[in-house]
N, C-alpha and C positions, 0 to 999 in steps of 0.2 A: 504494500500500500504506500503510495506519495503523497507526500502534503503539496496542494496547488503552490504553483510555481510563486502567485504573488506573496502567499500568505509565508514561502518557502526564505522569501527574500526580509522577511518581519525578522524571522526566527534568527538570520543568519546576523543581524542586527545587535539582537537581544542577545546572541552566543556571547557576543564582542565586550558585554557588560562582564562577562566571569562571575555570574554571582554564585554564591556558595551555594551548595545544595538547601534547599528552604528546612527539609527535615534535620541538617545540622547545626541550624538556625535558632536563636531565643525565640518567643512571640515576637517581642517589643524588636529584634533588630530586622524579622521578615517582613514585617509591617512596613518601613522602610526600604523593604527591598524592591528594585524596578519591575518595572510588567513589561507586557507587550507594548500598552499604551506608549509609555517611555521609548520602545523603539522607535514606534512612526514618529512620535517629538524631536527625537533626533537626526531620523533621517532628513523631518521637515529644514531642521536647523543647518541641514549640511546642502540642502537643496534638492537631496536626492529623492524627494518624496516627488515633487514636479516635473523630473525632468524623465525618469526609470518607471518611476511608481503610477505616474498618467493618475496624479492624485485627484478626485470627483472634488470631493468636498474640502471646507476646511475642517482640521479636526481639533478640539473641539467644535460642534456645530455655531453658531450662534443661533440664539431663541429669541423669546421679545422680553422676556426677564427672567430673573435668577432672583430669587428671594428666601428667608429662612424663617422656619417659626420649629417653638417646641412644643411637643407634643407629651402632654402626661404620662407618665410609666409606670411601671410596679416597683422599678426601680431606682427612679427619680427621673427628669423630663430629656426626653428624647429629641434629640437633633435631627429634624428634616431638613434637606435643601428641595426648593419649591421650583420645578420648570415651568417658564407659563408660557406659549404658542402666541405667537402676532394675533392681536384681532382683541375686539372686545369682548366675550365671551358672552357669557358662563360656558364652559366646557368640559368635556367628561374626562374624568380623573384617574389617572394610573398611580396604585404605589408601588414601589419598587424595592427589593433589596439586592445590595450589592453583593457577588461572589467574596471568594478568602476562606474558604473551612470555615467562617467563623471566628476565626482567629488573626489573619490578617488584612489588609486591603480597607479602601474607606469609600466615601464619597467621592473623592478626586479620582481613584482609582477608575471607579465605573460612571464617571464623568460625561464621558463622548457617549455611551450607549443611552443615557437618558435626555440626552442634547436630541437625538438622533431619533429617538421614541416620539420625544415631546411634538416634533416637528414632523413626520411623515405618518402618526397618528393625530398629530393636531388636536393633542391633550395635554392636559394639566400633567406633570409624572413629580409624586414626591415620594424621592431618593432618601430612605430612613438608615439612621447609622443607632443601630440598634447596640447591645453591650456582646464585647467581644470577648471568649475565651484565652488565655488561662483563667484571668481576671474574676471573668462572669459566664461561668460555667453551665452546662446544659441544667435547665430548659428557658437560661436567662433572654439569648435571645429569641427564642419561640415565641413567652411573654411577650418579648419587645413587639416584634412582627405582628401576637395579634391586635393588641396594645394599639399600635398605630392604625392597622388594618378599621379597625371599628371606629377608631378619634377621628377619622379621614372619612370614614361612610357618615357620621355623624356632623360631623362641622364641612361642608364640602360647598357650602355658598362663602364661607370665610375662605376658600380658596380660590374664589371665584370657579367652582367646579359647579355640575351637574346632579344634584339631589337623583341618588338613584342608580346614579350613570360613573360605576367606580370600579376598577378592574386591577387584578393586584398581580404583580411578574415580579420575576428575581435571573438571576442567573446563578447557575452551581448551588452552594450554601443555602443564594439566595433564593434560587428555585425553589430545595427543599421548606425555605422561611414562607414562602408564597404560599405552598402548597399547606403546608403544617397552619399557616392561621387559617385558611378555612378548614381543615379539619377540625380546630379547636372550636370557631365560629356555629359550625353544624352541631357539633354536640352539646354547645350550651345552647344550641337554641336562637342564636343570634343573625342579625342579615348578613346574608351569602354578598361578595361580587360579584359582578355578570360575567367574567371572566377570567382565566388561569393564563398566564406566560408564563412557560416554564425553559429556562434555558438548559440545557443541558444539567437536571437538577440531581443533587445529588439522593437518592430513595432509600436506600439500603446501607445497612452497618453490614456490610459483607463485602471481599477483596476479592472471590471468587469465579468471576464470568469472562466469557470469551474476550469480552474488550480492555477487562484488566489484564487478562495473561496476554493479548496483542500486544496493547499498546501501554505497559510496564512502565517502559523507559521514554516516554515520549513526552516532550516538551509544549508546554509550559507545565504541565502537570502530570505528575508518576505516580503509579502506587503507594512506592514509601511516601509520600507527601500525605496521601491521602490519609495513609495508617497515623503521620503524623499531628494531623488536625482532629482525627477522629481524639487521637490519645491527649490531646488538649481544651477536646469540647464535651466530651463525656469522665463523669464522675467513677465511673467503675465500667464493666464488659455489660452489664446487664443493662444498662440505659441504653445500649445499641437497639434493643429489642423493642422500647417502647417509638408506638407509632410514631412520635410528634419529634421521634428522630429518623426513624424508618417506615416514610407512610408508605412504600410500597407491602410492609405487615401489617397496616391497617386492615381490623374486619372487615370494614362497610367504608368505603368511600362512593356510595352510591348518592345520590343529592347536590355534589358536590358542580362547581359551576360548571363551564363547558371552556375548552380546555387546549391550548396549541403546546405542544412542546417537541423544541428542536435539539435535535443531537449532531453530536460530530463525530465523522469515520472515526479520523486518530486520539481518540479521546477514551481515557481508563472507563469516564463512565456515559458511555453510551447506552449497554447494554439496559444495564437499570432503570435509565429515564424511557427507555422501550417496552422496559414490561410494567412500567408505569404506566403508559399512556394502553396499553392492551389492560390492566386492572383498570384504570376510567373506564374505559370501550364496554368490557366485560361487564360491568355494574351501570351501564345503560348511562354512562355523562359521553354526550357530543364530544368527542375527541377526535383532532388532528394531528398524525406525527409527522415529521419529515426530518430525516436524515441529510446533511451534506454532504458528499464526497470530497477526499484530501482537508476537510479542514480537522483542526485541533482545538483543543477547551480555549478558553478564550477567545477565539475569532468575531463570536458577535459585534463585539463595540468595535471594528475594524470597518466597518459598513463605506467608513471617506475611503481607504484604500485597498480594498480588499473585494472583486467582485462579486465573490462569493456569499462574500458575508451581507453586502446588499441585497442578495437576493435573499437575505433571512432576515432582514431588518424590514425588507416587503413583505415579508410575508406575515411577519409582526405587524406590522400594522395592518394589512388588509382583515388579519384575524381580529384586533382590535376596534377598528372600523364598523365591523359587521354586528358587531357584541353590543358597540354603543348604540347604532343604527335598530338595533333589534328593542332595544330598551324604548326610543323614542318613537316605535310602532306600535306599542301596546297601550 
């Protein structure tokens, strides 16, 4: 299997930083450690992005504003940053959490992906930096996620949003955070979103499937990395087992909203967010999967240079689109 040629030339970028392996890593010094993002900023910086790269967009996008509010927690008030789309609104509302295990990565990190959301779904997306492990251990940011998930369906004309019209995505960690506050949502009873983005999410406390023994050693994200965020966001083996860390073990995820999630070939956990999106299917929730070819974890927020990953950032949105569109039919 080959990683696309453009996405090929990120990687080759991001080799050039040396960073240590992330699972040799403290929390607090991977946290700091570069992404992919970091590669396209520097190749932007060297020129190389516009002249090789045939780069679409600017990356960051620009939006029509950027603003922050806090949001009440369980654990004291939680930091969103607020995207808002050109135009007077009101507009229907995406929350989002950011990838990292959990343990590293922030808002700056997944920056361009909600720049890129906000504007080719032409929504509100507020990006939650929920509390990170070692620190704030499992289920602190599950709390977080539904925490906000609910303050944001409740207060959503204070964000200039859409009463009604609020749809909740993540990527990786974040996917499972997305996914994990509507399970939490369903079973207290509480209102659903109209919709699931789930990035390449993480489902399962297990290392075991074809796409972890493929793609092992593949870059930006390996196995051990993965063993090593699990061993930093769970308290003991047995919290692997509970759903609202493994909702592909959830009993019943039937009720649950309707549902895109996109995976990547060279990615450890492909497999997982597949048999994720076949348990939605199976339990009667509208689900959409689609797989990319040659791409890798991370590639979504690559959308300005990567054409690949534009074609999943459309497809994000038209999945989105159709969600909000459906609300404002009924």
């Amino acid at each position: 299997m080959k990683v696309e040629e453009t996405l090929q030339k990120i990687l080759d970028q991001y080799a050039t930083f040396k960073v240590p392996p992330i699972e040799n890593m403290s929390p607090a010094n991977a946290r700091n450690a570069p992404t992919l993002k970091n590669a396209v900023e520097e190749m932007n910086a060297e020129h190389v992005a516009n002249r090789v790269m045939n780069l679409a967009k600017p990356m960051p996008e620009p939006v029509g504003k950027v603003t922050h509010t806090l949001i009440p927690g369980p654990g004291g008030d939680i930091l969103a940053r607020v995207y808002t789309p050109n135009g007077d609104g009101p507009f229907p509302v995406l929350v989002y959490f950011h990838g990292g295990g959990w343990v590293i990565a922030n808002l700056d990190v997944y920056e361009p992906s909600c720049r890129a959301l906000c504007n080719a779904a032409e929504c509100v997306v507020v990006s939650v930096a929920y509390r990170q492990a070692p620190e704030n251990k499992y289920p602190a940011a599950a709390e977080d996620a539904f925490a906000a998930l609910q303050w944001v369906m409740d207060n959503t004309a204070a964000l200039n949003g859409i009463a009604g019209s609020v749809a909740v995505g993540g990527e990786s960690a974040g996917g499972n955070l997305a996914t994990v506050s509507c399970l939490m949502s369903k079973e207290k009873s509480l209102p659903l979103p109209v919709f699931q983005l789930l990035v390449y999410p993480i489902t399962n406390y297990a290392f075991d499937t074809p796409s972890y023994l493929e793609n092992a050693n593949s870059k930006p994200l390996n196995a051990d990395m993965m063993k090593w965020f699990f061993k930093h966001y769970l308290e003991n083996e047995q919290d692997g087992s509970e759903p609202y860390v493994s909702p592909l073990r959830a009993a019943d995820v039937s009720g649950l909203p309707p549902a895109l999630v996109i995976t990547a070939e060279l990615d450890v956990l492909r497999d997982e967010g597949e048999e994720y999106a076949h348990k939605l299917q199976q339990s009667g929730v509208p689900t959409k999967q689609v797989r990319y070819p040659g791409m890798v974890h991370e590639f979504f927020s690559l959308s300005g240079v990567v054409p690949t990953a534009k074609e999943a950032l459309e497809e994000a949105a038209e999945g989105l689109k159709a969600a909000f569109q459906s609300v404002r039919n009924r």
